[in-house]
Chimera marker file (.cmm) of the C-alpha trace (Angstrom):
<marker_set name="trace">
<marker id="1" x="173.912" y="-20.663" z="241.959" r="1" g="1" b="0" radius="0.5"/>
<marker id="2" x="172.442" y="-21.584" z="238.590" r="1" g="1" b="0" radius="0.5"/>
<marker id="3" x="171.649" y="-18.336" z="236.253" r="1" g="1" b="0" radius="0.5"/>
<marker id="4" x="169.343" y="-17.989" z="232.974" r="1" g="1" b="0" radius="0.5"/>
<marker id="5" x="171.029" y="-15.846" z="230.185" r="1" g="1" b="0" radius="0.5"/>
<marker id="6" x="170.768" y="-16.255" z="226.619" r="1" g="1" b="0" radius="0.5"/>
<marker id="7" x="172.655" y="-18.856" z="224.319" r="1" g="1" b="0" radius="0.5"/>
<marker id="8" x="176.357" y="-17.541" z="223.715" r="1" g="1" b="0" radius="0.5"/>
<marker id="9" x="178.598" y="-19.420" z="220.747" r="1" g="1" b="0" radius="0.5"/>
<marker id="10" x="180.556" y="-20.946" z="222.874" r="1" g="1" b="0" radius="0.5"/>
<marker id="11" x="177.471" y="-22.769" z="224.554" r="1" g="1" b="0" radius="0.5"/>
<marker id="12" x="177.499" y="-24.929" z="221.317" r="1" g="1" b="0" radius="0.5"/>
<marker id="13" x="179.431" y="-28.041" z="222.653" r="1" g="1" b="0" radius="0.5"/>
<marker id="14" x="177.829" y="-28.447" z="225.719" r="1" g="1" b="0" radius="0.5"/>
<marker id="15" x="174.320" y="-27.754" z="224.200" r="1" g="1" b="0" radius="0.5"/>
<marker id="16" x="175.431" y="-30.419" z="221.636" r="1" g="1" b="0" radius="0.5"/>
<marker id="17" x="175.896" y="-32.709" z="224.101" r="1" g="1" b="0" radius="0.5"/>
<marker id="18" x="172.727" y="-32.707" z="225.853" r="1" g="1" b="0" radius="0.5"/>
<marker id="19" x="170.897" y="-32.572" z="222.605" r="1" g="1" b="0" radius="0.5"/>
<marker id="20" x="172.599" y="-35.661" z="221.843" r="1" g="1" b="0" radius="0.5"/>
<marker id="21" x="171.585" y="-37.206" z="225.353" r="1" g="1" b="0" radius="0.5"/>
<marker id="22" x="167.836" y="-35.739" z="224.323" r="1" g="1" b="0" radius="0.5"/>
<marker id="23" x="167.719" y="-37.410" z="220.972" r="1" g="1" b="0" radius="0.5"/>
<marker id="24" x="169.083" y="-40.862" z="222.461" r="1" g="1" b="0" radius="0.5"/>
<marker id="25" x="166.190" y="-40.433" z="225.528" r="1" g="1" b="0" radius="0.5"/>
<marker id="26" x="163.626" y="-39.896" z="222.712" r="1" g="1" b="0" radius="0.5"/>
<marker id="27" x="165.247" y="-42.422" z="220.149" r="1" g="1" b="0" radius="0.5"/>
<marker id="28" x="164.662" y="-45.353" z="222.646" r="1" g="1" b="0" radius="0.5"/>
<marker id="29" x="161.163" y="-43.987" z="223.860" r="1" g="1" b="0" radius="0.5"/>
<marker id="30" x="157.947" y="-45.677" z="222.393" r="1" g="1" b="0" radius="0.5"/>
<marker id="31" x="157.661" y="-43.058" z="219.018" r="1" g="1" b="0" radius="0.5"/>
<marker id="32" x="159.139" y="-45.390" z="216.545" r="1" g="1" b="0" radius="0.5"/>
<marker id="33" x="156.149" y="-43.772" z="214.535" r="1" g="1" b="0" radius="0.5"/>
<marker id="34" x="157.221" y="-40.567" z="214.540" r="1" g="1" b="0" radius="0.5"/>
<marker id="35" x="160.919" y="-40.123" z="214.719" r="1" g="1" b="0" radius="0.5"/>
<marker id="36" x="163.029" y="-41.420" z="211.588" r="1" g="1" b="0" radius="0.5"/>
<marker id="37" x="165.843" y="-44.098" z="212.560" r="1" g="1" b="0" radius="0.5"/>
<marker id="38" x="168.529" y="-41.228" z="211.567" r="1" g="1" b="0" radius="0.5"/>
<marker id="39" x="166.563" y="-39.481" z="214.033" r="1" g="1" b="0" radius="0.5"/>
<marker id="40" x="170.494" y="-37.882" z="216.063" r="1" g="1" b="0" radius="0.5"/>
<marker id="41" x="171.634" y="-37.001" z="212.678" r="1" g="1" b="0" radius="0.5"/>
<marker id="42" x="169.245" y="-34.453" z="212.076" r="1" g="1" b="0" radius="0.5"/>
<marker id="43" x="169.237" y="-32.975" z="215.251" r="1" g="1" b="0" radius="0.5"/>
<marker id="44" x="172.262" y="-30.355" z="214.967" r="1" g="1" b="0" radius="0.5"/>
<marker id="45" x="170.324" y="-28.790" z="212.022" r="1" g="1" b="0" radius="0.5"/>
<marker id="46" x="167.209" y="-28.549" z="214.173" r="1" g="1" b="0" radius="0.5"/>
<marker id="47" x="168.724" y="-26.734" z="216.568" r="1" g="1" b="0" radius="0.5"/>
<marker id="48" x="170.604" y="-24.264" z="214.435" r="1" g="1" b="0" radius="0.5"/>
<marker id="49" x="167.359" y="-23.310" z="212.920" r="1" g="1" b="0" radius="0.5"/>
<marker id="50" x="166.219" y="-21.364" z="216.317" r="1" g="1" b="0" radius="0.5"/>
<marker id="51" x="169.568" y="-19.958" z="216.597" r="1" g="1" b="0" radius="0.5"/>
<marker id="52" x="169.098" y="-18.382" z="212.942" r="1" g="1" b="0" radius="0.5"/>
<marker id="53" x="165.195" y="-17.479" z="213.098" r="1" g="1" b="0" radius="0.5"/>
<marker id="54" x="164.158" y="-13.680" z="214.318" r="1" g="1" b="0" radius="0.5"/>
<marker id="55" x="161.458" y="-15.292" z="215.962" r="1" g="1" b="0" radius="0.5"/>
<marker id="56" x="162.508" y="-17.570" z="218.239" r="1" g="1" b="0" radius="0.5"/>
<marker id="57" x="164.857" y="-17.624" z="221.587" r="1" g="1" b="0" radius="0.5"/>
<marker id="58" x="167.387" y="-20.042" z="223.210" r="1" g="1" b="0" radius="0.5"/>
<marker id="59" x="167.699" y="-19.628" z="226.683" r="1" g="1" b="0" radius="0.5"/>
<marker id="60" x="170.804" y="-21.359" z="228.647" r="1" g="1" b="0" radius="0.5"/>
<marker id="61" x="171.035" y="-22.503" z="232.432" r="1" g="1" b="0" radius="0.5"/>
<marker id="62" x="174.739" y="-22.189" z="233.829" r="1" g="1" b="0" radius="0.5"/>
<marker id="63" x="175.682" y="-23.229" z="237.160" r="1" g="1" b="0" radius="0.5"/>
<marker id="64" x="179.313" y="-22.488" z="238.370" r="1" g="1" b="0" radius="0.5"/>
<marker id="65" x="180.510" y="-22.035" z="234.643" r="1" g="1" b="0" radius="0.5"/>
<marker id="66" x="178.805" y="-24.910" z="233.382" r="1" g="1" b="0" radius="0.5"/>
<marker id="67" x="175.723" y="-25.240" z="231.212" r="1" g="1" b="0" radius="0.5"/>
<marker id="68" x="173.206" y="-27.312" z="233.051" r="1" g="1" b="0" radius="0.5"/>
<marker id="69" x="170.689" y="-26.717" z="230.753" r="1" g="1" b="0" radius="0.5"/>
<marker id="70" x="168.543" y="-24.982" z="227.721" r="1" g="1" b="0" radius="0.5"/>
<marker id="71" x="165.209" y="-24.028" z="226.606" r="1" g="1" b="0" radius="0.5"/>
<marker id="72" x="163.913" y="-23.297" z="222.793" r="1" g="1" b="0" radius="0.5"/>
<marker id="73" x="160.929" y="-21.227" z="222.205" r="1" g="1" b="0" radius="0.5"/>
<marker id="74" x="159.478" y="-19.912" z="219.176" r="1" g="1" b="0" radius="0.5"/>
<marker id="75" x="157.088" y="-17.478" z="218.326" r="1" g="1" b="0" radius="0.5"/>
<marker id="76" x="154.095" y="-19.166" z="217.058" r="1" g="1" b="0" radius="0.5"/>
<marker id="77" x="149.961" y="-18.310" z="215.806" r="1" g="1" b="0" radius="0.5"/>
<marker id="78" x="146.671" y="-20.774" z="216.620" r="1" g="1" b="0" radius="0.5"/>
<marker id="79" x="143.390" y="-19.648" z="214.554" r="1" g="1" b="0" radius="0.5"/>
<marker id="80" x="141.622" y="-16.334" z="215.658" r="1" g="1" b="0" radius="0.5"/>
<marker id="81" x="138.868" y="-17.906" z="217.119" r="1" g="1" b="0" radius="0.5"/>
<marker id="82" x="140.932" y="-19.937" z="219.979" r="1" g="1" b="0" radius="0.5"/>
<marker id="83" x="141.368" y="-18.052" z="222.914" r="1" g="1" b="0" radius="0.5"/>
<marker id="84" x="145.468" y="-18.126" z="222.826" r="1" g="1" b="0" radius="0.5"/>
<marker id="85" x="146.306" y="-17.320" z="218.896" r="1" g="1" b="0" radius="0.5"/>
<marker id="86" x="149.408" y="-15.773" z="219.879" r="1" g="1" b="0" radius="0.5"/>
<marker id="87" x="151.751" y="-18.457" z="221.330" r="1" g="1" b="0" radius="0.5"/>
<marker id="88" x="155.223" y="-19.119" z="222.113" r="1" g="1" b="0" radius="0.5"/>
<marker id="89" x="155.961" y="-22.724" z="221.073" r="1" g="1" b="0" radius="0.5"/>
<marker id="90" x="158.282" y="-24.481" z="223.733" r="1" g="1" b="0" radius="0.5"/>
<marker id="91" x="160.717" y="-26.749" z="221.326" r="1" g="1" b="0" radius="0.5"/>
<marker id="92" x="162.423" y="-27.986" z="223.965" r="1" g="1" b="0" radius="0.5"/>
<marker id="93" x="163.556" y="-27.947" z="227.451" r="1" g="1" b="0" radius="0.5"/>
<marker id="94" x="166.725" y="-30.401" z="228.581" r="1" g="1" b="0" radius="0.5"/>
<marker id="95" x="168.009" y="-30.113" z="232.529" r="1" g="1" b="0" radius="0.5"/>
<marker id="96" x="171.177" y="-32.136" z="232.998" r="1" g="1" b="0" radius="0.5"/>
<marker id="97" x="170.158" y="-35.211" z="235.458" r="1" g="1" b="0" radius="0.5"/>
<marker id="98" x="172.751" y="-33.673" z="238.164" r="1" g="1" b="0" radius="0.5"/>
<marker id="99" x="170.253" y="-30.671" z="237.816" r="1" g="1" b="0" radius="0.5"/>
<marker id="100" x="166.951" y="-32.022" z="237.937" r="1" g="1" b="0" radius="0.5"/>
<marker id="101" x="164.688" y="-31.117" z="240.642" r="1" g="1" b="0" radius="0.5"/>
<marker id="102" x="166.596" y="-28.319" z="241.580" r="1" g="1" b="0" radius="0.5"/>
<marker id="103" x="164.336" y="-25.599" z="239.844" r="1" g="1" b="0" radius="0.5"/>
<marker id="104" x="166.423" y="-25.007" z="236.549" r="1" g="1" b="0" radius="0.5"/>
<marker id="105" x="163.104" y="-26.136" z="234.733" r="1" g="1" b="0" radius="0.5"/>
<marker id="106" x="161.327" y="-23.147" z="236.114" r="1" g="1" b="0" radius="0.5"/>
<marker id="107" x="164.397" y="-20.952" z="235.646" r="1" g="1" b="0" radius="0.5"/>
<marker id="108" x="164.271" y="-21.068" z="231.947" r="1" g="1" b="0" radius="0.5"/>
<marker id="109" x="160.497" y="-22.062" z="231.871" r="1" g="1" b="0" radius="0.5"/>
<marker id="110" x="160.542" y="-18.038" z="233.653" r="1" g="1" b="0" radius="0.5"/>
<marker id="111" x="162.782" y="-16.770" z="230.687" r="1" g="1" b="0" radius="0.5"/>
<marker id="112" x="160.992" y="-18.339" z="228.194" r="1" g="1" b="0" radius="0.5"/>
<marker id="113" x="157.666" y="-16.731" z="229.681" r="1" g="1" b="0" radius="0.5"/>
<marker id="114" x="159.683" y="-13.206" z="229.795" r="1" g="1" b="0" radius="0.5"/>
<marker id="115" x="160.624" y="-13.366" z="226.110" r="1" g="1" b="0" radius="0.5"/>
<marker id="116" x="157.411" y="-14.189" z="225.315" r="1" g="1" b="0" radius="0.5"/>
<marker id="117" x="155.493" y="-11.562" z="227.679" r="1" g="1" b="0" radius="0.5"/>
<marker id="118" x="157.964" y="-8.932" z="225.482" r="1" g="1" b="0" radius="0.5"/>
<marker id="119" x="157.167" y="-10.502" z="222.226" r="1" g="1" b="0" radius="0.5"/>
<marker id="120" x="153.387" y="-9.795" z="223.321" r="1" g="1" b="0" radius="0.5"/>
<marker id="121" x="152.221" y="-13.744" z="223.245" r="1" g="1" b="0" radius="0.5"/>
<marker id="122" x="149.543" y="-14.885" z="225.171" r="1" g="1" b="0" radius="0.5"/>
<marker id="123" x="150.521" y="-18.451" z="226.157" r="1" g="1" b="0" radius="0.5"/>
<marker id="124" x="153.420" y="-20.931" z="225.644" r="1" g="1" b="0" radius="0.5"/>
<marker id="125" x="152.493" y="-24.295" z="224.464" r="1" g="1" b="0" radius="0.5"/>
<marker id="126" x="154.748" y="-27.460" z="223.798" r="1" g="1" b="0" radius="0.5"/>
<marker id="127" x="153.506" y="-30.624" z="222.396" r="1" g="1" b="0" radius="0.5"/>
<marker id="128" x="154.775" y="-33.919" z="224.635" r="1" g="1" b="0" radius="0.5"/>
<marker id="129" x="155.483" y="-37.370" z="223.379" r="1" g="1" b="0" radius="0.5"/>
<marker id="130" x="152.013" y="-39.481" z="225.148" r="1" g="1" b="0" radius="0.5"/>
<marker id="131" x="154.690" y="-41.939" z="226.937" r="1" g="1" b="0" radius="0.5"/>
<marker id="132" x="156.574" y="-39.284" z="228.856" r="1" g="1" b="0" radius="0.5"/>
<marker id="133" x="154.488" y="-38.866" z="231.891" r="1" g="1" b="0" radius="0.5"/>
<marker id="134" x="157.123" y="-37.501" z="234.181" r="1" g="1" b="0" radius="0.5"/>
<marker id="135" x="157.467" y="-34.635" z="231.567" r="1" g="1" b="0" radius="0.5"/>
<marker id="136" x="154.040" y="-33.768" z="231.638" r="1" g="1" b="0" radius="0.5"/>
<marker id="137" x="153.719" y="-33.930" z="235.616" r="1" g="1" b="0" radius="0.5"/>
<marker id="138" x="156.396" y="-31.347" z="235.596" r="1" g="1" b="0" radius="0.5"/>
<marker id="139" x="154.520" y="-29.459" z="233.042" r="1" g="1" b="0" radius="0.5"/>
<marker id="140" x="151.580" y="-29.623" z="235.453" r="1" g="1" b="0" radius="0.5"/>
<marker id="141" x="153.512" y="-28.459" z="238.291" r="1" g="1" b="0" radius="0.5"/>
<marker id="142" x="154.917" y="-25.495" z="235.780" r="1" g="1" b="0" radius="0.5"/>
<marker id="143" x="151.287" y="-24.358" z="235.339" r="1" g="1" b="0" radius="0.5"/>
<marker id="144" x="150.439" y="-25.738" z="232.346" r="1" g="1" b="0" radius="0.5"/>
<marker id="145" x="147.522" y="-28.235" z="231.394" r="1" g="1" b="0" radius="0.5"/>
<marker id="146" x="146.393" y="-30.185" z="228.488" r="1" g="1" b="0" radius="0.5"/>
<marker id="147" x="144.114" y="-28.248" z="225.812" r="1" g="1" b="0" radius="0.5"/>
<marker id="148" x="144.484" y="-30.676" z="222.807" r="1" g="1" b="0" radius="0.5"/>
<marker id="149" x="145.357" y="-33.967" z="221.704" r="1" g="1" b="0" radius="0.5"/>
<marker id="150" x="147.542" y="-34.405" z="218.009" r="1" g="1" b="0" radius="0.5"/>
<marker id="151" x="146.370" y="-37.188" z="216.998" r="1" g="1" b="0" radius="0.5"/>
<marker id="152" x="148.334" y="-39.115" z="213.779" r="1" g="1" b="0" radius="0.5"/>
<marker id="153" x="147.559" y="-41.562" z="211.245" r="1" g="1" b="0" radius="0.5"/>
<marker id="154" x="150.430" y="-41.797" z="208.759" r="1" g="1" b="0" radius="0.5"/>
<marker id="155" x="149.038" y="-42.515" z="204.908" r="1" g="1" b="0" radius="0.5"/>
<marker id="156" x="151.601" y="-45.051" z="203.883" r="1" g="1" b="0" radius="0.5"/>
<marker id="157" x="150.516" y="-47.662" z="206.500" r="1" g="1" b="0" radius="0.5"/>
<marker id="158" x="146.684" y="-46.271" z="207.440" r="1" g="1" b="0" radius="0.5"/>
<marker id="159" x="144.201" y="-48.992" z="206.904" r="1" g="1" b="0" radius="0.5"/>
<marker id="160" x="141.744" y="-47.802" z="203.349" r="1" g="1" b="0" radius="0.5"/>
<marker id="161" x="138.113" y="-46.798" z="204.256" r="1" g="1" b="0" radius="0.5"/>
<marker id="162" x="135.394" y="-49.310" z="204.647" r="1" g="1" b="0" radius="0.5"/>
<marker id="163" x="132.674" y="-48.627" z="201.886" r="1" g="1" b="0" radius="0.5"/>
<marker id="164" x="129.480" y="-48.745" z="203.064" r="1" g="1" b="0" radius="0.5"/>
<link id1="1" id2="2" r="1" g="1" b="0" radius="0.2"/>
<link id1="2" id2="3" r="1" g="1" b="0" radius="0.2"/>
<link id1="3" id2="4" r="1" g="1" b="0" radius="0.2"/>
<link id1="4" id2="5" r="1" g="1" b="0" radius="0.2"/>
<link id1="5" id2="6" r="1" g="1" b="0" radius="0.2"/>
<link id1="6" id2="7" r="1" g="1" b="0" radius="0.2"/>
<link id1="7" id2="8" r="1" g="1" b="0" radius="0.2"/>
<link id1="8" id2="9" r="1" g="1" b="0" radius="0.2"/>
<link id1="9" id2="10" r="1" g="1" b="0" radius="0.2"/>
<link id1="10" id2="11" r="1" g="1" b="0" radius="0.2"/>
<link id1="11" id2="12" r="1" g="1" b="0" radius="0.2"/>
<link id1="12" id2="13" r="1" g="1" b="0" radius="0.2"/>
<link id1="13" id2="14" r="1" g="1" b="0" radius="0.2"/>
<link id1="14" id2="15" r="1" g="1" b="0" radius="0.2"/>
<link id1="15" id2="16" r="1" g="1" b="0" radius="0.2"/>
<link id1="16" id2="17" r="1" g="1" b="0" radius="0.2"/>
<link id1="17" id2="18" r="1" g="1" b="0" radius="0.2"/>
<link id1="18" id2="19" r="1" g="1" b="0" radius="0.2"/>
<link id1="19" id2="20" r="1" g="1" b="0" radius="0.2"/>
<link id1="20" id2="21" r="1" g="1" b="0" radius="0.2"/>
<link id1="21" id2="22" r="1" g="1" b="0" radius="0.2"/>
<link id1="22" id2="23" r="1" g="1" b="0" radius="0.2"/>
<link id1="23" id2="24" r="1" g="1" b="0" radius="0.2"/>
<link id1="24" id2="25" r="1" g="1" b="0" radius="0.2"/>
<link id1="25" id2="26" r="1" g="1" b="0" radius="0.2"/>
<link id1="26" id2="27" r="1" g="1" b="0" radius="0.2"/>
<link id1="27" id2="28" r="1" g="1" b="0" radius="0.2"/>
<link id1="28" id2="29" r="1" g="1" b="0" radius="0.2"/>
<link id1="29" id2="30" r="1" g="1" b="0" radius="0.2"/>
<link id1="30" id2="31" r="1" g="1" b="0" radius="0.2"/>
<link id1="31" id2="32" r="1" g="1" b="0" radius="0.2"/>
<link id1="32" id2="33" r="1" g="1" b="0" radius="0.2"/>
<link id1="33" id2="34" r="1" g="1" b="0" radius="0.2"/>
<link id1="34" id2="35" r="1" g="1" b="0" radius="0.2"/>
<link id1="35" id2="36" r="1" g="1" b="0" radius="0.2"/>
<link id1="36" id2="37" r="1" g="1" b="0" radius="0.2"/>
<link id1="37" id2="38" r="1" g="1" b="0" radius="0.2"/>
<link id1="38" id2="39" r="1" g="1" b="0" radius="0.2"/>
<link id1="39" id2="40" r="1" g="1" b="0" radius="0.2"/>
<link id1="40" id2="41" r="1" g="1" b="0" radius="0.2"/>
<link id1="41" id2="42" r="1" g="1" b="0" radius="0.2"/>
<link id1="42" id2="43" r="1" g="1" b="0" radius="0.2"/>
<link id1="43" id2="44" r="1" g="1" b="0" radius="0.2"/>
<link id1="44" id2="45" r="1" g="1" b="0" radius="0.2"/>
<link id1="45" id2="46" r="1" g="1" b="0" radius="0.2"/>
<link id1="46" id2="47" r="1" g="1" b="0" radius="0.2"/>
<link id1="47" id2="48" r="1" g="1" b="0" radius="0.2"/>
<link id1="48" id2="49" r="1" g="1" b="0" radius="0.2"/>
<link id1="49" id2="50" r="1" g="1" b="0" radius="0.2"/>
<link id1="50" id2="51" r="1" g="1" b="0" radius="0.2"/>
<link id1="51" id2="52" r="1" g="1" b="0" radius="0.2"/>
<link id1="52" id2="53" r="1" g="1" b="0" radius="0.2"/>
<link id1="53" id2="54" r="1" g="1" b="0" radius="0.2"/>
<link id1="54" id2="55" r="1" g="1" b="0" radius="0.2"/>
<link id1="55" id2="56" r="1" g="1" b="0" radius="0.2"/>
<link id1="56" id2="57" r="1" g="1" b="0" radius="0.2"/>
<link id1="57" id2="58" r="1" g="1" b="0" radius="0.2"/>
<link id1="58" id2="59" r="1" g="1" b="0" radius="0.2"/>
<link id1="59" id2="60" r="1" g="1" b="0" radius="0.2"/>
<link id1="60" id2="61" r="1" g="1" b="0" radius="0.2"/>
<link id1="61" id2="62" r="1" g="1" b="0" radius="0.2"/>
<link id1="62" id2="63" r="1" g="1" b="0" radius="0.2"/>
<link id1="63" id2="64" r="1" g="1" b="0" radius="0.2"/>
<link id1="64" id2="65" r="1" g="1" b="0" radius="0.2"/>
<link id1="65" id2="66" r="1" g="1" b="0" radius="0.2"/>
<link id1="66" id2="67" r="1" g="1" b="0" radius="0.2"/>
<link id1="67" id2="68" r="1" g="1" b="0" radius="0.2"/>
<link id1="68" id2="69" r="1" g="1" b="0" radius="0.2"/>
<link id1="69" id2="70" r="1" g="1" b="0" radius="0.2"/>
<link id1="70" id2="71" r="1" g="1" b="0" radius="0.2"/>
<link id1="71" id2="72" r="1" g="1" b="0" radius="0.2"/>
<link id1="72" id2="73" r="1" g="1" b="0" radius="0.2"/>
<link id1="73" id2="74" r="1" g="1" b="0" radius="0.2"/>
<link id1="74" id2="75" r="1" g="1" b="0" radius="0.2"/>
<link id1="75" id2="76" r="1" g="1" b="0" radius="0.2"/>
<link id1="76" id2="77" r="1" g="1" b="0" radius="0.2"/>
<link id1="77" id2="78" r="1" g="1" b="0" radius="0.2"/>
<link id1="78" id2="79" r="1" g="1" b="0" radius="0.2"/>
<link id1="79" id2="80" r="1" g="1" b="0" radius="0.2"/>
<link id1="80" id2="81" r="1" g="1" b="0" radius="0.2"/>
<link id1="81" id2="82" r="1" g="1" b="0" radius="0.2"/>
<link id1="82" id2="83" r="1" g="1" b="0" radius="0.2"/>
<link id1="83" id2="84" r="1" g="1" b="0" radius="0.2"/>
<link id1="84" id2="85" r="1" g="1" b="0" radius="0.2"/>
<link id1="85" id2="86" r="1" g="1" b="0" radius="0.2"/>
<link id1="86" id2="87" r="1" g="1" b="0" radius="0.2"/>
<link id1="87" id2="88" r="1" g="1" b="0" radius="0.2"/>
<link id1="88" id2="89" r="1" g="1" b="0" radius="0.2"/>
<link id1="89" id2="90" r="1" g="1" b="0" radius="0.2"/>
<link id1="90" id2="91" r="1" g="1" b="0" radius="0.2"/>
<link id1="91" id2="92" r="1" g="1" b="0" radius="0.2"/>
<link id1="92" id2="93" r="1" g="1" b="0" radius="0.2"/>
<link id1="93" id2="94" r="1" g="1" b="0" radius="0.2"/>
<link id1="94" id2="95" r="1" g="1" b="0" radius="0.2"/>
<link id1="95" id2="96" r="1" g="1" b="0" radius="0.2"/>
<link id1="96" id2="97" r="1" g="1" b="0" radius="0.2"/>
<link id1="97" id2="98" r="1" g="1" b="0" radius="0.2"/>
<link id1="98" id2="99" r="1" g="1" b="0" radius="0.2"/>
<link id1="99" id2="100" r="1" g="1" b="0" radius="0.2"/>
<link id1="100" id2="101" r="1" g="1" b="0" radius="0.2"/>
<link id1="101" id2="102" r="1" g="1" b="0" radius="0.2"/>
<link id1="102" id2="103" r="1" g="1" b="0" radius="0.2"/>
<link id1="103" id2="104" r="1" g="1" b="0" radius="0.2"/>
<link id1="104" id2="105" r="1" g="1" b="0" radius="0.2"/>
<link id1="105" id2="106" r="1" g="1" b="0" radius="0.2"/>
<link id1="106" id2="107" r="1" g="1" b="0" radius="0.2"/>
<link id1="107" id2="108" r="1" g="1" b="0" radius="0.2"/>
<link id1="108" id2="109" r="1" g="1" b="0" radius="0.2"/>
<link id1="109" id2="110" r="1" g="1" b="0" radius="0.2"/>
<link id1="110" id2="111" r="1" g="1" b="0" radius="0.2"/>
<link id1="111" id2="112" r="1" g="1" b="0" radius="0.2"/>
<link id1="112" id2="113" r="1" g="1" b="0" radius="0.2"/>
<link id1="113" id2="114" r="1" g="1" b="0" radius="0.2"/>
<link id1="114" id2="115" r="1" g="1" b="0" radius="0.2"/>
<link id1="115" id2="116" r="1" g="1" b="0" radius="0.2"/>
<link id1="116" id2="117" r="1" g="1" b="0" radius="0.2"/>
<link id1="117" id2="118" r="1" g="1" b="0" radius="0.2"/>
<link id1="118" id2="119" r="1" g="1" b="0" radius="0.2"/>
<link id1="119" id2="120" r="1" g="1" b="0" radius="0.2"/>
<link id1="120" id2="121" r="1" g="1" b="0" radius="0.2"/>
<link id1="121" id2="122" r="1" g="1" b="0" radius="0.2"/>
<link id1="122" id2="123" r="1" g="1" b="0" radius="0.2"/>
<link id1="123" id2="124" r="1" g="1" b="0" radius="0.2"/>
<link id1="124" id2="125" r="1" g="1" b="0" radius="0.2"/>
<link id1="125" id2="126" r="1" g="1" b="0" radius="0.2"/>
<link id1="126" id2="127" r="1" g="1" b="0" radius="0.2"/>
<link id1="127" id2="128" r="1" g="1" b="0" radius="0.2"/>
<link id1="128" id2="129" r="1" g="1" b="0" radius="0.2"/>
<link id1="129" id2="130" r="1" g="1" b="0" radius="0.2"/>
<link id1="130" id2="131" r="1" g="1" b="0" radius="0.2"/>
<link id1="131" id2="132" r="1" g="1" b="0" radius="0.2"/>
<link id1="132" id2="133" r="1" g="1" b="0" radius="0.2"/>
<link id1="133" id2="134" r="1" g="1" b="0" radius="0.2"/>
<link id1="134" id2="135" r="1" g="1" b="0" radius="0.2"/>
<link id1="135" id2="136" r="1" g="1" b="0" radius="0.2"/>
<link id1="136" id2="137" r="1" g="1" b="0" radius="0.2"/>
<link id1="137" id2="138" r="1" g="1" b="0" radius="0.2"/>
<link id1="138" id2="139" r="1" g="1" b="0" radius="0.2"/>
<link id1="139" id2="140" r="1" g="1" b="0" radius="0.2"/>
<link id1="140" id2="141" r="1" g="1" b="0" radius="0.2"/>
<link id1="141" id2="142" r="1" g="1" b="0" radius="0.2"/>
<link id1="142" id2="143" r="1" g="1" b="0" radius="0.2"/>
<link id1="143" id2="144" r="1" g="1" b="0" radius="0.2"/>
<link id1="144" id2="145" r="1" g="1" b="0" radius="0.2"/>
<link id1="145" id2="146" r="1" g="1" b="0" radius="0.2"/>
<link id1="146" id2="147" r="1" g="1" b="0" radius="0.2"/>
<link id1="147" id2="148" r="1" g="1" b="0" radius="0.2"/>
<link id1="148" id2="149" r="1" g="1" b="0" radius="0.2"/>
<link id1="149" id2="150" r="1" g="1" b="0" radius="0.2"/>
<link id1="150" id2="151" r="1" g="1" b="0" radius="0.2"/>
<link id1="151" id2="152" r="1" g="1" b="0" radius="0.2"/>
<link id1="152" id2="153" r="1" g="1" b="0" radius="0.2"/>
<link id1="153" id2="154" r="1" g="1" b="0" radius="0.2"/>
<link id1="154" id2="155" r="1" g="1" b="0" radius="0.2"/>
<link id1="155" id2="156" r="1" g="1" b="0" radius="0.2"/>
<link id1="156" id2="157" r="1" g="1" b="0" radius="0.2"/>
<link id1="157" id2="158" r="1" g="1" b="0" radius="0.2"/>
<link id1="158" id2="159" r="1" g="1" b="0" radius="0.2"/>
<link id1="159" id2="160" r="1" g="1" b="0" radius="0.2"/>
<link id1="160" id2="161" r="1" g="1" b="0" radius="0.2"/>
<link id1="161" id2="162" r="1" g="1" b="0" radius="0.2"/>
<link id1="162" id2="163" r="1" g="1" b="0" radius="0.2"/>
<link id1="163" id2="164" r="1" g="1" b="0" radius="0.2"/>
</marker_set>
């Protein structure tokens, strides 16, 4: 039976190891634009940042003494005026393939949500690479819908304005 509990020190190996798989599955995806080439490298660091910032969480699936999973969340703020300024921001969310539909998405999806229910956030939002469409179907099916694009247009290869 797969249980949710927070990250423990020795979860860093196995985490490492699907963060590695996670880089590689968003290395060869189609955001050359956005992700550097040394893309891995930097990875480790990323994720050691949550683990040392008050305001965020890193939640850990385990399933007969095995991690199976983890989720990142941190605790972020929109503008006043939208209707869900006080977010939790969903960094990331990896289910080992032997895992996958088997409902360890929603397990830490639901401790994720708890944290952030406690932390007194309104809403969780993550941001999803446009080419991953099975990622946001599951994100559908977890509730969640789309409420803005990002859009990007990086300045050392954007085309100069027209003048008129």
């Amino acid at each position: 039976m797969t249980a949710v509990r927070d990250y423990r020190e020795a979860d860093g190996d196995a985490i490492r190891s699907m963060m590695k798989t996670l880089a590689v599955q968003r290395k060869e995806s189609d955001h050359n634009l956005v992700l550097k080439d040394e893309y891995a490298r930097f990875f480790g660091s990323y994720m050691m940042g949550f683990l040392k910032n008050p305001d965020a969480v890193v939640k850990v699936a385990e399933d007969q003494g095995a991690v199976v999973g983890y989720a990142v969340a941190t605790r972020g703020r929109e503008a006043a005026f939208y209707k869900y300024s006080h977010v939790a921001i969903l960094s990331d969310v990896f289910v080992r393939e032997s895992h996958r539909g088997k409902g360890v998405g929603r397990l830490l999806l639901d401790a994720i949500e708890k944290w952030a229910r406690a932390q007194k956030l309104q809403a969780i939002e993550v941001l999803v690479f446009p080419d991953h469409e099975e990622e946001m179907e599951s994100l559908k099916g977890l509730g969640f819908f789309a409420s803005r694009v990002k859009m990007l247009r990086p300045l050392d290869t954007a085309p100069t304005a027209k003048k008129a």
